[in-house]
C-alpha positions in Angstrom: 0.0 0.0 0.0 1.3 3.4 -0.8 0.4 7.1 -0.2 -0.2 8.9 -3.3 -0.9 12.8 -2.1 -1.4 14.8 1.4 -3.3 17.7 1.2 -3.3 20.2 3.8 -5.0 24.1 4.2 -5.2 25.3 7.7 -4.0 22.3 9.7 -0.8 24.0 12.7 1.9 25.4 10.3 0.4 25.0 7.2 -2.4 28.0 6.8 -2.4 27.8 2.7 -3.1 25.2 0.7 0.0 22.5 0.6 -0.4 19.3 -1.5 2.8 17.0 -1.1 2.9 13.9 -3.4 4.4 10.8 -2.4 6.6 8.7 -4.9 7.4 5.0 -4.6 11.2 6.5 -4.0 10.6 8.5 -1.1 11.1 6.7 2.0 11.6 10.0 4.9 11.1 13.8 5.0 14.1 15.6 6.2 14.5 18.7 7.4 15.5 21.2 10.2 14.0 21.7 13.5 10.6 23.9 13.4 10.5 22.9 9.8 7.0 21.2 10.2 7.9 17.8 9.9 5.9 16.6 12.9 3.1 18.4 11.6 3.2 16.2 9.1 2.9 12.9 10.8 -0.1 14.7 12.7 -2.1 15.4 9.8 -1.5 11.4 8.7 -2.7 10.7 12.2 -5.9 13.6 12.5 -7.2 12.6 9.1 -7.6 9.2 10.1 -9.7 9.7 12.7 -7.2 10.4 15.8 -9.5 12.1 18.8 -7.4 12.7 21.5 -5.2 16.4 21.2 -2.8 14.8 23.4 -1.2 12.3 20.5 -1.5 16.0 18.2 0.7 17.3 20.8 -2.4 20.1 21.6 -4.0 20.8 24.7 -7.1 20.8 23.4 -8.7 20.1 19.3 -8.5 24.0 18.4 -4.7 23.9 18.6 -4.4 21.8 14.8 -6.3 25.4 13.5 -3.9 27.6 12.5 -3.5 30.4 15.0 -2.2 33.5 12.9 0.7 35.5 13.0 2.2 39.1 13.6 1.4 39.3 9.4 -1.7 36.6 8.5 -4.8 36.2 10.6 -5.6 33.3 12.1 -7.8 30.3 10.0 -11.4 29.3 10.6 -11.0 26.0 9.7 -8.5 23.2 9.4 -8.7 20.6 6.2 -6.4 17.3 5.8 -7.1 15.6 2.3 -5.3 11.5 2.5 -5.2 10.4 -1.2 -4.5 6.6 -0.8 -3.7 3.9 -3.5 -6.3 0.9 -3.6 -5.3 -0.7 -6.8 -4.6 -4.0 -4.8 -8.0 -3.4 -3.2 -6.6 -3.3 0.2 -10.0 -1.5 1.5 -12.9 -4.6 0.8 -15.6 -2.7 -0.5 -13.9 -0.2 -2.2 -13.5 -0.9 -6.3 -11.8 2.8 -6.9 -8.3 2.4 -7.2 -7.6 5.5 -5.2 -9.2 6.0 -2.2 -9.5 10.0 -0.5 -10.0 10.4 3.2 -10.8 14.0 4.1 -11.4 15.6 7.5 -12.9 19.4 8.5 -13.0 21.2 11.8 -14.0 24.3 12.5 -13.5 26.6 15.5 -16.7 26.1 16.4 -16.3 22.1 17.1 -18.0 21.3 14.2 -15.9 18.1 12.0 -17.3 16.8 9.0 -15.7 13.1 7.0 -15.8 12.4 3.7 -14.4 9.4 1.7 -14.1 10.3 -1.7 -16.1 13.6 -1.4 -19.2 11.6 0.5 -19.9 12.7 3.1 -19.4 9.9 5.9 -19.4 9.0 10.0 -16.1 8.7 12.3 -17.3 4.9 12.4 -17.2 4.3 9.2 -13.1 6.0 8.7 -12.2 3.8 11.3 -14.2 0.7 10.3 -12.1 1.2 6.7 -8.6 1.3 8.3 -9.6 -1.8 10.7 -7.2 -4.7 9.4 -4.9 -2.6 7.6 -2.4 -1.2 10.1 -3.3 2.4 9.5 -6.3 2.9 12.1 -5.7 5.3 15.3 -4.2 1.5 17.1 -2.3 0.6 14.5 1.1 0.4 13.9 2.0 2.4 10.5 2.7 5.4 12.3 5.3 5.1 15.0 6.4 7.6 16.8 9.5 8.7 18.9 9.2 6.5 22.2 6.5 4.6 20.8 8.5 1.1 21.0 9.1 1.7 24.9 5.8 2.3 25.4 4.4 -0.6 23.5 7.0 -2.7 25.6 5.9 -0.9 28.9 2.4 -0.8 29.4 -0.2 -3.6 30.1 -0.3 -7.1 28.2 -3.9 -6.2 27.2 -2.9 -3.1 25.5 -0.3 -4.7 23.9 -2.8 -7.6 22.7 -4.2 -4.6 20.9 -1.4 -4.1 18.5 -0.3 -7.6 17.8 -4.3 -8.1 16.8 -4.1 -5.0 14.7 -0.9 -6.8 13.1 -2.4 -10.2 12.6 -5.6 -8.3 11.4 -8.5 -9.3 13.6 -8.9 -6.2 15.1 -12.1 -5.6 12.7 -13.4 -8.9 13.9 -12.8 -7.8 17.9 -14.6 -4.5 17.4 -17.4 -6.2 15.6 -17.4 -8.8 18.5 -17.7 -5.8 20.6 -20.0 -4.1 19.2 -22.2 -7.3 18.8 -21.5 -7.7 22.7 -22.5 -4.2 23.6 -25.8 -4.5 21.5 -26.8 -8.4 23.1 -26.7 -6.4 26.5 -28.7 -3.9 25.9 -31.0 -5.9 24.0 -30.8 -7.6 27.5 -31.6 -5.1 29.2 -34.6 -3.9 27.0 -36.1 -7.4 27.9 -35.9 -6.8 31.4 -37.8 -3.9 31.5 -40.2 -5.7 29.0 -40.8 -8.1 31.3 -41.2 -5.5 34.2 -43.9 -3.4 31.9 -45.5 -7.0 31.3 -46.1 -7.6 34.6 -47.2 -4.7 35.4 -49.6 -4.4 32.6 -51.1 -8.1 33.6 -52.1 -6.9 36.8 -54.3 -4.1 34.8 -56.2 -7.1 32.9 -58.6 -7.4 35.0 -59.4 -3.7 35.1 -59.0 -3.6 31.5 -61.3 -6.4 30.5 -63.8 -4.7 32.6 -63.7 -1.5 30.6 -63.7 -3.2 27.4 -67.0 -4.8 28.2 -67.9 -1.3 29.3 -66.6 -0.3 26.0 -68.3 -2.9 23.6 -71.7 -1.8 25.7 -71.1 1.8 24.8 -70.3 1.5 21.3 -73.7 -0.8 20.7 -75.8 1.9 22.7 -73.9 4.4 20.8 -74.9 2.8 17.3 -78.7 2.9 18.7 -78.1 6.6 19.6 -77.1 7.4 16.3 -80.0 5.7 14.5 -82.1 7.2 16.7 -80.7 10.8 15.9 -80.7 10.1 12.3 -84.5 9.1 12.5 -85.0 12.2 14.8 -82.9 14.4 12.1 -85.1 12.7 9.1 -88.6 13.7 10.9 -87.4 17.6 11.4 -85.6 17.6 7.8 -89.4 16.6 6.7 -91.0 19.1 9.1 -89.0 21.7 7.9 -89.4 21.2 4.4 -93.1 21.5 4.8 -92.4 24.8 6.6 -90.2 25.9 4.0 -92.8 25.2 1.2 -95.2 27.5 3.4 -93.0 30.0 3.5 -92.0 30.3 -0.1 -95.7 30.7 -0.6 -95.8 33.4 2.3 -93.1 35.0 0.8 -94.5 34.7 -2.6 -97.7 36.6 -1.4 -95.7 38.9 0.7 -93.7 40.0 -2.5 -97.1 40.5 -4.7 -98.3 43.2 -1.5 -95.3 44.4 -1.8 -95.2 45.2 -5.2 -98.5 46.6 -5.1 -97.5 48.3 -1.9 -94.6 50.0 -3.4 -96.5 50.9 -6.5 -99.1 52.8 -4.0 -96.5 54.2 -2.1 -94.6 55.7 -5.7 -97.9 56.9 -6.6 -97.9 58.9 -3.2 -94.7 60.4 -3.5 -95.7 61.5 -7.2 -98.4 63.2 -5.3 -96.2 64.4 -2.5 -93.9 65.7 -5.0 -97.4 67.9 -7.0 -98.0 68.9 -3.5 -94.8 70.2 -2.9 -93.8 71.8 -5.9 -97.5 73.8 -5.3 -96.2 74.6 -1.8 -93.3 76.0 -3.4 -95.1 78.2 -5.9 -97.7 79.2 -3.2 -94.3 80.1 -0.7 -92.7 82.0 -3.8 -95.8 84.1 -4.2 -96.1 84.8 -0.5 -92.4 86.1 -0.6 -93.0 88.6 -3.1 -96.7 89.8 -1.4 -94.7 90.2 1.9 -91.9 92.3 -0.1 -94.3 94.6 -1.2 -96.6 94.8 2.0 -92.9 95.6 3.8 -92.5 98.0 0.8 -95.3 99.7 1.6 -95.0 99.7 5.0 -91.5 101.4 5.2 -93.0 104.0 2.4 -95.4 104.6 5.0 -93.7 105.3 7.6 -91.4 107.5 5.3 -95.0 109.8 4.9 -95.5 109.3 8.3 -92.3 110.9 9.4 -92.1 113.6 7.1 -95.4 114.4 8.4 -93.8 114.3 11.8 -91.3 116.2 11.1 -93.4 119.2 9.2 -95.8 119.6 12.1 -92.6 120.3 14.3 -91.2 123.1 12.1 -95.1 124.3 11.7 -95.2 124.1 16.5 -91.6 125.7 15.9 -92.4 128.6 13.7 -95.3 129.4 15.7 -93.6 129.3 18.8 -90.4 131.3 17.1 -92.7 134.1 15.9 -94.3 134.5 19.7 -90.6 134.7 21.0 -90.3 137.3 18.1 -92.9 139.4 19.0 -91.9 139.4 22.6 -88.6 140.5 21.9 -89.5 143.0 19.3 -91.3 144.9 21.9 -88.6 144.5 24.8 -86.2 145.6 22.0 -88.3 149.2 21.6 -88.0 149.6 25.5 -83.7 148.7 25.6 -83.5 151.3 22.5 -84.9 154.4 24.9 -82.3 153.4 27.5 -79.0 152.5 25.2 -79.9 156.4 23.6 -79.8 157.4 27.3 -76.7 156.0 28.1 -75.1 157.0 24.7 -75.1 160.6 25.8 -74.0 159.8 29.1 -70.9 158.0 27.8 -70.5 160.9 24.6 -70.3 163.7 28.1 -67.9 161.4 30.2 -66.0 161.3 26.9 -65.3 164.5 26.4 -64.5 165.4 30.1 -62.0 162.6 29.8 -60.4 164.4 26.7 -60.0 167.5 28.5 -58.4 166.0 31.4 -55.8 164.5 29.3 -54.6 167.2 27.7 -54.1 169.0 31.3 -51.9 165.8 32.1 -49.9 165.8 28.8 -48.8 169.3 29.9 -48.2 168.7 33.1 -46.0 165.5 31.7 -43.9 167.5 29.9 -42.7 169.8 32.4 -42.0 167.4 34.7 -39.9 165.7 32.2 -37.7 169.1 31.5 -37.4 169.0 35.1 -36.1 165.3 34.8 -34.3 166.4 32.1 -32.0 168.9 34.0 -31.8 166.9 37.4 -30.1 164.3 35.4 -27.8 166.3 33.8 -27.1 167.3 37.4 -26.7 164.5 39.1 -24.1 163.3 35.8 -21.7 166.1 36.4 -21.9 165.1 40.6 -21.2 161.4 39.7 -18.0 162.8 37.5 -16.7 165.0 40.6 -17.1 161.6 42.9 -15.4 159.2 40.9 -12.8 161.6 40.4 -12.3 162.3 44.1 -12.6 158.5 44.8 -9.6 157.6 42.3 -7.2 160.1 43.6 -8.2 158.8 47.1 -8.0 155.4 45.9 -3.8 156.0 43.9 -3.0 158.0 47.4 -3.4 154.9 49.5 -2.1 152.1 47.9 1.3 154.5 46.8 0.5 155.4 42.9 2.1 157.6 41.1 2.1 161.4 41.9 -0.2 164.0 40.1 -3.2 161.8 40.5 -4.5 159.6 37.6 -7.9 160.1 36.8 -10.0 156.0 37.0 -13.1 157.2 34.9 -14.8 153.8 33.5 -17.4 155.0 30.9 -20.0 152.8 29.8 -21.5 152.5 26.7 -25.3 154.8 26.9 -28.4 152.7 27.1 -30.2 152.3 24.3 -33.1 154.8 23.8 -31.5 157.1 26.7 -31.4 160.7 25.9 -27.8 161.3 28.2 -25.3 162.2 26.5 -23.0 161.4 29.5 -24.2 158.4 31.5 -22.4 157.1 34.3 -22.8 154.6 36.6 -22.9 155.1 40.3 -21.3 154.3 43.2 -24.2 153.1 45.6 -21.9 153.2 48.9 -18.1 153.2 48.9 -16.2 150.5 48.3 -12.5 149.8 48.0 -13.4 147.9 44.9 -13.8 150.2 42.1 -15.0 147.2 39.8 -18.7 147.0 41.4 -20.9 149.1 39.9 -24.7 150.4 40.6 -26.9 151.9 37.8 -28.8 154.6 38.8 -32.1 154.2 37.5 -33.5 157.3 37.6 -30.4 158.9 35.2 -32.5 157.1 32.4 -36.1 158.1 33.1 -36.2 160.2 30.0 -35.9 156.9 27.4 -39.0 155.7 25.7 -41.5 153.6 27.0 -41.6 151.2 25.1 -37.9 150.0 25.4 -38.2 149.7 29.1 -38.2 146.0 29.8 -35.2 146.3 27.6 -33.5 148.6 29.4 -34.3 146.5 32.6 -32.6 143.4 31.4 -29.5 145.2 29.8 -29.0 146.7 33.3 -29.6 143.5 35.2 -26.7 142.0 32.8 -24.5 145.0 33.9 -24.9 144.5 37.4 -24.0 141.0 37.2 -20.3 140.9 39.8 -17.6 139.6 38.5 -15.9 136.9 41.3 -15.1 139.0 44.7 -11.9 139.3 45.6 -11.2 139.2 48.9 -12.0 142.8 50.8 -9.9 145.3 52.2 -10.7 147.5 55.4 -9.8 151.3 54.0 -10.5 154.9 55.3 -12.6 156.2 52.7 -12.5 160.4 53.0 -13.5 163.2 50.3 -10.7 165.8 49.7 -11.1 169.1 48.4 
C-alpha cells in the first residue's frame, strides 16, 4: 500500500493550501527543527480519525487550526485531504483504485468526513482502516518512544497491536459491538418483562372497561340511529315549513309590489303637493316684499309728516318769542340812547383831562431832564475824588491819575453822559450800581429792555477778597 498525495490548508503550520505527493522512492522527510515535519505525521494521524489532542501534541482540538501570525490572521477551519492507493483493493468494499480520506473542523467544534467527497461518520473511517495497520491502534505510524511504550504498558494493551498486526482487530470491534448490542438488547427485555407484569395486573381492570366499551359503542350505534330518524322527521318538518314559507313570501312580494307601487304613486303626489307649496311660498315672498314695501313708504310719509308739524309748532312758537322781543327791543332802545349821551359827556371830560396831564407830563420831564444832567456832572466830581483817594493809599504815582470807567449809553437814553454810580463806597472800584432814575427820560416802550440790559450789567464779577480802608473826600 502506498500514499499517493497529502493535502493540507489550515492544519498548525500549514495555513495555505499545501499538496505534497508521495513517490514510490521516497522513504523520509528531512528537514531542520521547526520545519514542520511533525506536523506532518499529525495530519496522517488527524485525518484518520485520531481524537485525542494529546497524540497531536495540543491541549485541546483547536490547537491543529492555525492560529495566525504578527502578518496573517488566524484560520477558521483546518482541512487534511489523504489520497491513498487501492489498486490492490486493500480496503474490501472499495472498487476505486484510489481511495481519499478527508477531515474538516471548525472553531466552532463542528468536523465533518468524507471518503471520496461523501460525506461519511467517524465509524465508518475507522471501520475502513480496521485490518490494515493504518487505524488510530495501528502500527503504521510510530512515533519517537513509541516502542518503549508498546513494551511498557499492560499485556492487554499490547494484545491490541499484535491483533491489529495479525488483522483481527475488525473482527474484535465487531465482537464488541455485537457484545454491547446483546446487553442492551438484554436489558430492554428486562424492563419488557417488568412493563408485562405490570400491565397483567391491569387485565382485569382492562377487560372490565372493554365490556364497558363494547356496551357503549352498541348503545352508541342505537343513539345514532335514533338521531338520524330524529334528524329525518325535522328535515321533513322543515321542508313543509319551507314550502309555506315560499308561498308566504310569494304573497308577501305581490303586496309588496302593489305596496310599493301605492307608495310611488304617493310620492308623485307628494312631489305635486310640494312643488305647489313652493309656488304658493314663492308668491307669499314677493306679497310680503311689497306689504314691507309699503309699510316702510309709509312710515317715510309718516315721518315727514312728523317732522313738518314740528317746524309748523316751531315757527309758531319762534314768531311768539319774536314778537316778545321786538317789543322788549323798543324799551332797551330808549335806554341805550340814554346811556349813549352819558358815555358821549364822560368822553369828552376825559379828553380835556388828558390834555391838562400831557402838559403837566412834559414839564415834569424838562425838570427830569435837568436833574439828570445834574446828578451826571456830581457822579464825574465823585469818581474823580474816589480815584485820587484810591492811587494816594495804595502808593500810585504822583499828580493823580484820573480811573473814569465809561459805559456804553443805554439804548433809547437821551444822556449824553451816562455814568454809573457808586451806591456806597467801596474799596473795589469794579462793582458798579446803575442809577435808575439817570434814564427816566428813554421811551416807553424800550423799558423791559433797558431793565434786562441793566440786570446783565450788574452781574459781579468773582469777589476778591475785601480790604478794610478809610474812605474820606478831599477838596
Amino acid at each position: 500500500m502506498y500514499l499517493r498525495a497529502l493535502e493540507i490548508q489550515g492544519f498548525k503550520s500549514f495555513p495555505d493550501k499545501t499538496v505534497l505527493n508521495f513517490g514510490e522512492d521516497i522513504t523520509a522527510i528531512v528537514g531542520p527543527n521547526g520545519s514542520g515535519k511533525s506536523n506532518i505525521s499529525d495530519a496522517i494521524r488527524w485525518v484518520m480519525g485520531e481524537q485525542n489532542s494529546r497524540q497531536l501534541r495540543g491541549a485541546k482540538m483547536e490547537d491543529v487550526i492555525f492560529g495566525g501570525t504578527e502578518k496573517r490572521s488566524q484560520m477558521g477551519f483546518a482541512q487534511v485531504t489523504l489520497v491513498i492507493d487501492n489498486t490492490e483493493h486493500i480496503f474490501p468494499g472499495r472498487d476505486e483504485a484510489e481511495v481519499a480520506v478527508t477531515r474538516r473542523y471548525y472553531r466552532s467544534g463542528e468536523s465533518e468526513y468524507y471518503i471520496n467527497r461523501q460525506s461519511v461518520r467517524l465509524k465508518d473511517v475507522n471501520e475502513l482502516f480496521m485490518d490494515t495497520g493504518m487505524g488510530r491502534e495501528g502500527y503504521s505510524i510510530i512515533g519517537q518512544g513509541k516502542i518503549d511504550e508498546i513494551l511498557s504498558v499492560k499485556s492487554g494493551e499490547r494484545r491490541e497491536v499484535f491483533e491489529e498486526a495479525a488483522g483481527i482487530s475488525k473482527y474484535r470491534h465487531r465482537k464488541e459491538e455485537s457484545e454491547r448490542k446483546l446487553q442492551r438488547t438484554e436489558e430492554n427485555l428486562v424492563r419488557i418483562n417488568d412493563k408485562i407484569a405490570e400491565l397483567e395486573l391491569q387485565v382485569e381492570p382492562l377487560r372490565k372497561q372493554a365490556e364497558t366499551a363494547k356496551k357503549y359503542l352498541v348503545l352508541r350505534d342505537e343513539l345514532r340511529a335514533l338521531e338520524i330518524s330524529v334528524w329525518l322527521e325535522n328535515l321533513q318538518a322543515l321542508k313543509v315549513k319551507a314550502r309555506k314559507l315560499e308561498a308566504d313570501h310569494q304573497s308577501a312580494c305581490q303586496d309588496k309590489q302593489r305596496a310599493q307601487a301605492a307608495l310611488d304613486e304617493v310620492y308623485a303626489a307628494a312631489e305635486t303637493c310640494v312643488e305647489q307649496v313652493q309656488q304658493n311660498d314663492m308668491q307669499a315672498e314677493a306679497l310680503r316684499g311689497r306689504m314691507s314695501g309699503l309699510e316702510t313708504a309709509a312710515g317715510e310719509e309718516d315721518a315727514a309728516i312728523a317732522v313738518l308739524q314740528t317746524g309748523v309748532d316751531h315757527n309758531q312758537e319762534s314768531m311768539t318769542r319774536l314778537e316778545r322781543e321786538m317789543a322788549d327791543s323798543s324799551s332797551r332802545t330808549e335806554d341805550l340812547q340814554g346811556q349813549m349821551d352819558a358815555l358821549t359827556r364822560r368822553t369828552e371830560e376825559i379828553d380835556r383831562r388828558t390834555q391838562e396831564l400831557t402838559g403837566e407830563l412834559e414839564g415834569w420831564m424838562q425838570q427830569l431832564q435837568s436833574m439828570t444832567q445834574r446828578a451826571g456832572s456830581a457822579v464825574r466830581e465823585a469818581e474823580a475824588l474816589r480815584a485820587r483817594e484810591t492811587l494816594g493809599a495804595a502808593g500810585g504815582p504822583p499828580g493823580g491819575v484820573s480811573c473814569s470807567r465809561r459805559l456804553p449809553p443805554m439804548e433809547g437814553c437821551s444822556c449824553q453822559d451816562w455814568r454809573p454810580s457808586l451806591r456806597r463806597p467801596a474799596p473795589d472800584w469794579r462793582r458798579w450800581a446803575v442809577s435808575w432814575s439817570s434814564c427816566r427820560s428813554a421811551a416807553k416802550p424800550r423799558r423791559a429792555q433797558q431793565r434786562r440790559t441793566v440786570r446783565r450789567w450788574r452781574r459781579p464779577v468773582r469777589r476778591p477778597q475785601r480790604r478794610r480802608t478809610s474812605f474820606r473826600a478831599t477838596a
